[in-house]
C-alpha positions in Angstrom: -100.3 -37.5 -7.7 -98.6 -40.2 -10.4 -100.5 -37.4 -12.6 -98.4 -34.7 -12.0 -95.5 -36.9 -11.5 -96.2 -38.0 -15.1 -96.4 -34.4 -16.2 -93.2 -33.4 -14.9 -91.4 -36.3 -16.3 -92.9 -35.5 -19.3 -91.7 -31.9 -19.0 -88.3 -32.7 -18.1 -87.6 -35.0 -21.2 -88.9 -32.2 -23.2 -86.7 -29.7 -21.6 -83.7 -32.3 -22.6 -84.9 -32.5 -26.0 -85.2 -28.7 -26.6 -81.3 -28.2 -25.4 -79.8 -31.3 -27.3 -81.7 -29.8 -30.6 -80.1 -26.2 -29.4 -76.2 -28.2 -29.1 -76.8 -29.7 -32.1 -77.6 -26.5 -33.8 -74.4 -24.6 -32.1 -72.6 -27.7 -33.4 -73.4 -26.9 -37.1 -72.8 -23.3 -36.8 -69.5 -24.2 -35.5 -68.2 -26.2 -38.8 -67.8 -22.4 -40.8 -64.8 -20.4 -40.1 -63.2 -18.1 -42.5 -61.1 -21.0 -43.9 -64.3 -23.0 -44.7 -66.7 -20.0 -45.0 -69.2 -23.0 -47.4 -70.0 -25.8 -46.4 -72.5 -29.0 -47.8 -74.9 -31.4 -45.9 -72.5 -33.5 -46.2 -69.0 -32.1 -45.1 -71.4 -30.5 -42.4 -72.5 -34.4 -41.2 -68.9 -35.8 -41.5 -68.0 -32.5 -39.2 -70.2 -33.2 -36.5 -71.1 -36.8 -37.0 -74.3 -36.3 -36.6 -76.4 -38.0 -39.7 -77.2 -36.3 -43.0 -81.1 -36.2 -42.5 -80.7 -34.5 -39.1 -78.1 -32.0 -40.8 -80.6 -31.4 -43.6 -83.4 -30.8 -40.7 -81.2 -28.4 -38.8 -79.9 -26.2 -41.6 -83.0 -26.0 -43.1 -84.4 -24.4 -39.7 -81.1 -22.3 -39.5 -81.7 -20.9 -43.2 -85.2 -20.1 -42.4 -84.5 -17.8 -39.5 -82.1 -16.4 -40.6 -78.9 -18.0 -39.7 -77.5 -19.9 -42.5 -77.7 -18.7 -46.3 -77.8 -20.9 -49.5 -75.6 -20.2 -52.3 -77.1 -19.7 -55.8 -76.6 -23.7 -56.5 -78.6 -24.3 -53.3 -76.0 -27.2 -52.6 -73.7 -25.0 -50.1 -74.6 -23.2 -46.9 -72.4 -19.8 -45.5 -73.1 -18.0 -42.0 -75.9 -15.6 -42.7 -76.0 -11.6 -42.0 -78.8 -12.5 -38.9 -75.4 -13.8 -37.1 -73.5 -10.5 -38.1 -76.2 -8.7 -36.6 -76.4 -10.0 -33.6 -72.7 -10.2 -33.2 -72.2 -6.5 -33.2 -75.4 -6.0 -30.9 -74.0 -8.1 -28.4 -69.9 -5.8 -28.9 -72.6 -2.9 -28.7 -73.4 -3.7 -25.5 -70.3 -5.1 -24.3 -69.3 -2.9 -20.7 -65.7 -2.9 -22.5 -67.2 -1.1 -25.7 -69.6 1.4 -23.9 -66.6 2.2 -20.7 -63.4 2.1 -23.3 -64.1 4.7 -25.5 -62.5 7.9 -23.7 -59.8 6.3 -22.4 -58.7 5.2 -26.1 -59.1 8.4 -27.6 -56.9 9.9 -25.1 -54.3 7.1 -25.6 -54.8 8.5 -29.4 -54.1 11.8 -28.8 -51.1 11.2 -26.2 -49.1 8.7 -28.7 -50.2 10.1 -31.9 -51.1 6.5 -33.5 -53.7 4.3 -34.4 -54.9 2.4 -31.2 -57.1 -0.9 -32.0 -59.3 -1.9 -28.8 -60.2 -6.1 -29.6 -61.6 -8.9 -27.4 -60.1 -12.2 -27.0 -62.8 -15.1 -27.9 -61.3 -18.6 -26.6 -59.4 -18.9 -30.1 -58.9 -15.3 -31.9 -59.4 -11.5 -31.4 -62.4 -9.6 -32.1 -62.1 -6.5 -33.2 -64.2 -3.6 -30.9 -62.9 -0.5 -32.1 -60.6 1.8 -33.6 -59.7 5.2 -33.2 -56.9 7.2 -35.2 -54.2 9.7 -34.3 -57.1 12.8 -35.0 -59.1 11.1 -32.8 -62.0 9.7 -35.1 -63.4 6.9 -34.3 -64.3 3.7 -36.2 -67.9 2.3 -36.0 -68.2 -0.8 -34.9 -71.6 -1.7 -36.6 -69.6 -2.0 -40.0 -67.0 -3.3 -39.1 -66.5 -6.7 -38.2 -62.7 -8.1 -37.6 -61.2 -11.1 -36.3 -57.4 -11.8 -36.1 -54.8 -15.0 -35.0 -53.5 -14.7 -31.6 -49.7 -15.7 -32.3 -49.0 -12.9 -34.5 -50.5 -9.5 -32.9 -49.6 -7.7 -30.1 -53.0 -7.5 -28.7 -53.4 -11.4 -29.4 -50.2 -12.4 -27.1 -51.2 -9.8 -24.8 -54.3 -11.9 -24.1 -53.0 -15.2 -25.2 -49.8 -14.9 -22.3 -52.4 -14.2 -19.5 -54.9 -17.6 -20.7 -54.7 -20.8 -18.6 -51.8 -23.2 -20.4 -54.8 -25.1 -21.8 -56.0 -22.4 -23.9 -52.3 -21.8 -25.1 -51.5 -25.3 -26.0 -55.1 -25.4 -28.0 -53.8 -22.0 -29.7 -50.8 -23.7 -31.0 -52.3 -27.3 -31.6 -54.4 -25.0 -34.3 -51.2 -24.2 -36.1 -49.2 -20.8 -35.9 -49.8 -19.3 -39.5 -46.6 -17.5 -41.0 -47.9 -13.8 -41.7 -44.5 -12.0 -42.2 -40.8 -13.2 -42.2 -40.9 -12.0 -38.6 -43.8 -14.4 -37.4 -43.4 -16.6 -34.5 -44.1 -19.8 -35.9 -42.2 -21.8 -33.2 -44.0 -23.2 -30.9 -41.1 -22.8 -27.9 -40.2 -19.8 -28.9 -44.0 -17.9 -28.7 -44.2 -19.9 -25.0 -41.2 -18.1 -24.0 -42.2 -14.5 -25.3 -45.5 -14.8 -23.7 -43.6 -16.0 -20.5 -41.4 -12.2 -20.9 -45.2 -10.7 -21.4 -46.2 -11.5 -18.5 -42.7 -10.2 -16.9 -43.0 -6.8 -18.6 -46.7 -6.6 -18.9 -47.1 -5.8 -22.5 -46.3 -7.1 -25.8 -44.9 -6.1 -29.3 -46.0 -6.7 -32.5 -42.8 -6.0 -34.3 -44.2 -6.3 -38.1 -45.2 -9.9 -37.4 -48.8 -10.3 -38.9 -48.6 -7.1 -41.4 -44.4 -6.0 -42.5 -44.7 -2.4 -42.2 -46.9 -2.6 -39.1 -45.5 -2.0 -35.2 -47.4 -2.7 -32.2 -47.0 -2.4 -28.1 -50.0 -3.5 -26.7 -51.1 -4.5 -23.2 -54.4 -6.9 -21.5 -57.3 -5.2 -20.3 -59.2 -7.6 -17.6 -62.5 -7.9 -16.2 -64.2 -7.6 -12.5 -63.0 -10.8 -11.7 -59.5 -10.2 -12.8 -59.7 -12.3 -16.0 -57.8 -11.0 -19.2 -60.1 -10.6 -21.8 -59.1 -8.0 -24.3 -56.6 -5.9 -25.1 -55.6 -2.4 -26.3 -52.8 -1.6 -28.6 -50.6 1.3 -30.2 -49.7 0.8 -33.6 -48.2 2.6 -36.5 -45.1 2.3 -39.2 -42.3 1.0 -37.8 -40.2 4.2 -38.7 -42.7 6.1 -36.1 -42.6 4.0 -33.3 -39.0 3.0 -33.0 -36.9 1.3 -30.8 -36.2 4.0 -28.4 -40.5 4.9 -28.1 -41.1 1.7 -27.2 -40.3 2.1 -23.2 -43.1 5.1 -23.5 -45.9 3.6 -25.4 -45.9 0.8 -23.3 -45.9 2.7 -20.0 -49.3 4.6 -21.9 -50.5 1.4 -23.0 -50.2 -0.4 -19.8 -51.9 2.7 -17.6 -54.5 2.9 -20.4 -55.4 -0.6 -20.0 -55.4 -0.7 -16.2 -57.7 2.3 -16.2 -60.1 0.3 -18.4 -59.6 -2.6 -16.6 -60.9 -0.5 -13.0 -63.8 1.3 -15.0 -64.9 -2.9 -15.5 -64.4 -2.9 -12.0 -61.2 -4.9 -11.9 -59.3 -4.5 -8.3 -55.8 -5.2 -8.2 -54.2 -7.2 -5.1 -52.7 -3.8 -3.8 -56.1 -1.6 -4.4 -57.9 -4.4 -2.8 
């Protein structure tokens, strides 16, 4: 009996190694974003505050699987294409990727723009997919995208529908200046994602590129969560101010379609 007792203990503290070493891991893969795409032992330590010799142990495991790459000095570490690889099996496989695809190339072919279909992560949007005005779509496998929040429409379309502690964590991160039409004030992005959420959808008028125009609207999952979002977009000239009433009506029933395919139920269907 004090045997097995042993054993399990045993087993247990083994078990709570094995996931501290996995944090610890996620923790270092964390440091790189595409502002700090290399990083050193060291800025990598003082990031995590975990010691240098642990650091050294874990990106030296990360390297050789795959995770991490050296550059040619063999001082820096970057993200390596194993991550890439697994990040567009796992929007492969997303429900959204594999259930969207007819309903945006129909919203193509209706509006006659560029629709973009991307997934909100916790901090930015992740591109999915992209299909054109002749209906052609992009391939995802290639293409790997990721874009702020504060300055698309289909990043306030998410971002107005997140819990007030995802917003206020989206704006304690900074709200980069794209174009001279960028919301960069804190008070003023809360109250456009506050009319957002009145209307339903959002506009992108030429905030993150300046001769880009977006209406764009949430897409959310079986449990009535917004995670994504669809948009229109296309020059300014094209989608004026009068087309904006009727893009967005598209947009909106586009996104609700997608939304019941991922077996999202509305208060008045339910």
């Amino acid at each position: 009996m004090l045997h097995q007792i042993k054993d399990r203990l045993e087993e247990n503290n083994d078990r709570r190694q094995s996931v501290k070493s996995l944090f610890k891991m996620l923790a270092v893969l964390e440091c790189f974003s595409s502002t700090e795409p290399e990083l050193s032992v060291l800025q990598i330590a003082r990031l995590t505050g975990l010691p240098r010799t642990t650091v050294h142990r874990l990106v030296d495991s990360l390297r050789i699987v795959g995770f991490l790459d050296q550059d040619g000095s063999w001082e820096r570490y970057r993200l390596g294409l194993k991550l890439f690889e697994l990040g567009n099996a796992a929007l492969i496989n997303l429900p959204l990727y594999r259930n969207a695809g007819p309903f945006i190339d129909t919203l193509a072919k209706l509006s006659g723009e560029t629709v973009h279909l991307w997934v909100f992560d916790g901090t930015q949007m992740i591109f999915v997919e992209r299909y054109d005005d002749r209906g052609r779509a992009n391939n995802v496998v290639t293409t790997m995208e990721a874009t702020s929040c504060h300055s698309t429409g289909v990043g306030k379309a998410a971002l107005a529908f997140q819990p007030e502690a995802v917003i206020n964590r989206i704006i304690n991160r900074g709200l980069k200046p794209f174009t001279r039409n960028t919301i960069v004030d804190p008070g003023r992005l809360r109250q456009e994602l506050g009319d957002i959420r009145a209307r339903g959808y959002a506009i992108d008028n030429c905030e993150h590129e300046p001769d880009l125009r977006c209406v764009a609207a949430p897409i959310s999952n079986s449990i009535g969560r917004v995670f994504a979002a669809v948009s229109v977009s296309g020059n300014p000239r094209r989608i004026e101010d009068g087309r904006i009433p009727e893009l967005a009506n598209l947009v909106m029933a586009h996104a609700k379609q997608i939304s019941v395919q991922l077996g999202y139920r509305s208060a008045t269907t339910r």
